[in-house]
C-alpha positions, 0 to 999 in steps of 0.5 A: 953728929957734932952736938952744935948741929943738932942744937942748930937743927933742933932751933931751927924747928922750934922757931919756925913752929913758933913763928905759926903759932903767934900767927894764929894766935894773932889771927884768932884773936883778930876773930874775936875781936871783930865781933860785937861788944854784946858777944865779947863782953868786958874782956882784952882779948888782946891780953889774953894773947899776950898771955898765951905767947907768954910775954905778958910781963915783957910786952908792959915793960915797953907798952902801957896798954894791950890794945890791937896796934901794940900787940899786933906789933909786939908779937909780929915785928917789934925786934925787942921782943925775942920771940917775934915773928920777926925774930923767930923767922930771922933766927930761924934763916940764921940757924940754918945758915949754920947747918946748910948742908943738912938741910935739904935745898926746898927746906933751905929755900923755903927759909931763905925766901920767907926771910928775903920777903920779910925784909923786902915786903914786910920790914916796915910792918903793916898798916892795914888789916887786909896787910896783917891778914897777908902778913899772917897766911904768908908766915902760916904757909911757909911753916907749913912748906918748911915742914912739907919740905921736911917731910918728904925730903929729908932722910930719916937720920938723927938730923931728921930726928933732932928737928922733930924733937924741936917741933913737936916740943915747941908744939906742945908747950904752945897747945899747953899754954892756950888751953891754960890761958882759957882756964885759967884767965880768960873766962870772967867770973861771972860768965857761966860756962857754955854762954856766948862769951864761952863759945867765941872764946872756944872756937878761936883756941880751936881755931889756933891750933888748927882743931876746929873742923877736927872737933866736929869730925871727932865729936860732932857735937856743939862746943863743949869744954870738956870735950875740947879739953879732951881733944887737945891734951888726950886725942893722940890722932890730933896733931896738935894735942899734947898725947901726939906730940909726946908720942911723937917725941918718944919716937923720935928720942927712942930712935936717936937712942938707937942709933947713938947706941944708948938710952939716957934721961930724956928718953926716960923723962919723955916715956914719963910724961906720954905714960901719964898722959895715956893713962889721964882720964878727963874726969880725973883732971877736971877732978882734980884742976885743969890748970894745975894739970897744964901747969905740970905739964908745961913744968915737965916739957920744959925739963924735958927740953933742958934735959935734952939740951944737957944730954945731947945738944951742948 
């Protein structure tokens, strides 16, 4: 495969994960936010998000302050910021404009119709929030009907293969970031772990990365910190934790590998980082820093994405 075919493919996952991933995390924080003051506290929710999308620094360049409106149209339609929905979906159709024939006809259809109705429906933004709710389950579902498609239509072959490296580590880096901003940031000093402020906080991350009914199935326990960081960085049967996407990738480079008949740095670099993630205890990392753990985890997933672009993508 030309090395700009798996780069195109490569993309074109990663924008439309993306995509989902600042709808979710718009719709958490819509959550949040519609609750009383007395359970919210002081905090700006609306920041945090743009902490967890990682455009904090870009978003005050152009606004002076993180409220609903601002966010809402910086993370979904502001065409200044590169990683907008709005964005991610229109570079997402261009990429696979460019490798349309390893597309399979639902994956291609499934991007060129959530493109059409971007620019029909949606191009001048939202004015409601029953609009916003609608804007947000139609970017959630065509995500999820452009991985469907994907995953039943397309031959198990290195174009299968590059997307999947595309998805799973724009996935882990979005799951990465969230579990940090909560540690990290989101929590006010005076607030004691396990509050009302806490729980809220916990459920809408859950509900971001699409975990909170799977946390009841595996635990079925209340909420609880270290449980929630134990599903999301070492429960391999989560889709969205660190451990799956990394397995996931794993395979997916060892089977390149195969059939590009070598092994190379990526692959090295990926087993690394899945080894250290299966022999993590969460005693150890709480021991040690959440935070300094997820920021050597996000460090390490991006090399791997460098490395992976030097080896086979330029």
């Amino acid at each position: 495969m030309l090395s700009r075919t798996a780069e195109n493919l490569y993309w074109l996952a990663r924008y439309v994960e993306r995509a989902e991933y600042l709808a979710r995390t718009i719709d958490a924080t819509l959550r949040v936010t519609a609750l009383p003051a007395a359970y919210i506290g002081k905090t700006n929710e609306w920041d945090s998000a743009l902490l967890t999308a990682g455009v904090s620094a870009s978003f005050y360049e152009a606004y002076q302050e993180a409220d609903e409106q601002n966010v809402v149209e910086y993370l979904a339609f502001s065409p200044s910021n590169p990683s907008s929905i709005k964005n991610c979906i229109e570079a997402a159709r261009l990429n696979s404009r460019s490798v349309r024939t390893a597309l399979t006809s639902e994956m291609w259809d499934t991007i060129n119709s959530a493109w059409i109705e971007l620019q029909e429906v949606w191009g001048k933004g939202t004015s409601t929030r029953e609009e916003l709710a609608k804007f947000l389950r139609f970017v959630q579902e065509t995500s999820l009907r452009f991985d469907g498609s994907a995953y039943r239509t397309m031959l198990r072959n290195d174009a299968y293969w590059f997307s999947r490296l595309g998805l799973h580590l724009e996935r882990a880096d979005n799951t990465a970031r969230i579990l940090d901003v909560k540690y990290h940031v989101l929590l006010p000093e005076e607030e004691h772990v396990g509050g009302p402020l806490d729980y809220y906080q916990w459920t809408s991350i859950l509900r971001s990365v699409s975990a909170l009914t799977a946390y009841h199935w595996v635990y079925r326990e209340t909420l609880k910190p270290w449980l929630i960081a134990d599903l999301l960085i070492l429960n391999d049967t989560l889709p969205r934790s660190l451990a799956s996407c990394y397995s996931n990738l794993v395979r997916n480079l060892d089977q390149i590998g195969v059939a590009y008949g070598r092994q190379g740095a990526s692959q090295r670099h990926a087993r690394g980082v899945r080894n250290r993630l299966e022999h993590s205890h969460m005693d150890d990392i709480f021991q040690h820093g959440v935070h300094e753990f997820i920021q050597e985890f996000i460090s390490d997933n991006a090399r791997l994405g460098e490395i992976i672009t030097k080896q086979y993508l330029i």
